[in-house]
C-alpha positions in Angstrom: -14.6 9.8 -7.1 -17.9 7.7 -8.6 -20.4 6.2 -5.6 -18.8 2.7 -6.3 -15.5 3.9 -5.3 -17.2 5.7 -2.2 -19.4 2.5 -1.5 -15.9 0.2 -1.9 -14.4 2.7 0.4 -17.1 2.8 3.3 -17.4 -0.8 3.2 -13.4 -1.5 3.9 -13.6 1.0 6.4 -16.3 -0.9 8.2 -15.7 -4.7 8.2 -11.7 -4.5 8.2 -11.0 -6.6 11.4 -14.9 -6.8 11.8 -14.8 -11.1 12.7 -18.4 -11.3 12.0 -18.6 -10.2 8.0 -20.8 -11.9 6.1 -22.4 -11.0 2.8 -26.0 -11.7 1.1 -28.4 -11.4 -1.9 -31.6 -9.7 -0.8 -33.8 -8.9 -3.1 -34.2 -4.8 -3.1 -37.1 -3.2 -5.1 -36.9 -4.5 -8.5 -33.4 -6.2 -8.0 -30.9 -8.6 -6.4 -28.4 -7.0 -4.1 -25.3 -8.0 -2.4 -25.9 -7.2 0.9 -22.6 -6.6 3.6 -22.9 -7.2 7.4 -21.0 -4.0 8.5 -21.5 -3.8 12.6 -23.8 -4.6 15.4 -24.2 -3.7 18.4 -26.5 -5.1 21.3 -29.6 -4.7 19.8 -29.4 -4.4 16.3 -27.5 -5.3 12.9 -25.9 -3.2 10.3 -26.1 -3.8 6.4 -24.9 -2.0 3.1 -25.3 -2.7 -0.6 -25.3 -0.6 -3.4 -28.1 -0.9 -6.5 -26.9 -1.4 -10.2 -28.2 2.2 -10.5 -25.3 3.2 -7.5 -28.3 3.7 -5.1 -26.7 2.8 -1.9 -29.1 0.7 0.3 -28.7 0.4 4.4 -30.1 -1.7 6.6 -31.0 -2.0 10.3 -32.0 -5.4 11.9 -33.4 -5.3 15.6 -32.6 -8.6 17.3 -35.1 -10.0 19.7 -33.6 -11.2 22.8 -33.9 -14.9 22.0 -31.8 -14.3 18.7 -34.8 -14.5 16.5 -35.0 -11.1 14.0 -37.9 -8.8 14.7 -37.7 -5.5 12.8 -36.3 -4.3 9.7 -35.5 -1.1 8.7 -34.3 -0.5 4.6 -33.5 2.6 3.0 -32.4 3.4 -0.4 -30.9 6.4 -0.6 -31.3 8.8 -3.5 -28.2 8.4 -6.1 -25.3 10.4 -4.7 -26.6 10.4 -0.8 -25.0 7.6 1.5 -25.9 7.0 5.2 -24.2 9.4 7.9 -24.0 6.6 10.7 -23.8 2.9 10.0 -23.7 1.4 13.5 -20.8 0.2 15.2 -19.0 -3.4 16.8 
């Protein structure tokens, strides 16, 4: 199975049912990506993309209590690699 297949595979798993999907470019290093809002949970935000090289990228967004966005955490993960826990809803 190639990373894309693994990538489309995670992603269904985590935003089928999930009402608040929503999807993104962010720019990523050196490139556009297609970022996918796969959970939250009371404090934070969950996000995956994948790079054109099939780097998979995650990332965490803490929510402030007034809704405003505070911290951001963003990982690209080494080709191959893919996060062990993406957060939950």
């Amino acid at each position: 199975m190639t990373m894309c297949e693994k990538f489309e595979r995670l992603l269904f798993q985590c935003v089928i049912n999930y009402p608040y999907y929503i999807s993104l470019a962010r720019k990523v290093e050196d490139e556009t990506v297609v970022m996918h809002k796969v959970g939250h949970n009371a404090t934070h935000e969950f996000w995956l993309g994948m790079r054109h090289d099939e780097r998979m990228v995650y990332l965490s967004v803490c929510e402030d209590c007034d809704g405003s966005m505070s911290d951001e955490h963003l990982r690209v993960f080494p080709k191959g690699e893919y996060p062990s826990y993406i957060g939950h809803w």
